[in-house]
C-alpha positions in Angstrom: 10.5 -23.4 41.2 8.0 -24.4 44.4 5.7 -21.5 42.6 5.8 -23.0 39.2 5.0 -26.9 41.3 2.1 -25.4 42.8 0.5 -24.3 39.8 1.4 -27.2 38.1 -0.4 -29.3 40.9 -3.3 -26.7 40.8 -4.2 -27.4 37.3 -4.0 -30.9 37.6 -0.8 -31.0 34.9 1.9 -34.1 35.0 5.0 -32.3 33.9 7.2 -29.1 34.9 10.1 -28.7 32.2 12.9 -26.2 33.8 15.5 -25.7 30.9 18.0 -24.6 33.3 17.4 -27.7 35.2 16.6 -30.2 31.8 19.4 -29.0 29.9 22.8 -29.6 30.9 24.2 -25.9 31.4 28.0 -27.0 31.0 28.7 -28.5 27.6 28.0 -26.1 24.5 27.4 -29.3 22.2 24.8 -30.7 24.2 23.4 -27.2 25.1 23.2 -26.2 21.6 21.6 -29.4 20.5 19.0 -29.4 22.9 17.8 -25.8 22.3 17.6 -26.6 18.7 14.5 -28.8 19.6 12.9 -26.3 22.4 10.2 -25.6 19.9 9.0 -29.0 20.4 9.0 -28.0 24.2 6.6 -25.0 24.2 4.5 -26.2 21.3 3.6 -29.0 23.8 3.2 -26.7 26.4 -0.2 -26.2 28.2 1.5 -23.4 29.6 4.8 -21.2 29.9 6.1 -19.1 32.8 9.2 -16.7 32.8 
């Protein structure tokens, strides 16, 4: 995570989305509902890391 902040700094960006850390990891309905719309995520990405 302090790897992906740095970059983000670097390039001047104002967001870091960290599913793990977005998305509540516990509850299957929520989980589920919210990676439905992870398409919207990365097409609004200026860039990915994994």
């Amino acid at each position: 995570i302090r790897d992906a902040i740095t970059v983000v700094r670097d390039l001047g960006a104002q967001y870091l989305w960290v599913d793990s850390l977005c998305i509540v990891q516990d509850g299957n309905d929520e989980k589920n509902r919210e990676m439905g719309k992870m398409w919207q995520v990365y097409a609004g990405a200026t860039l990915t890391i994994s």
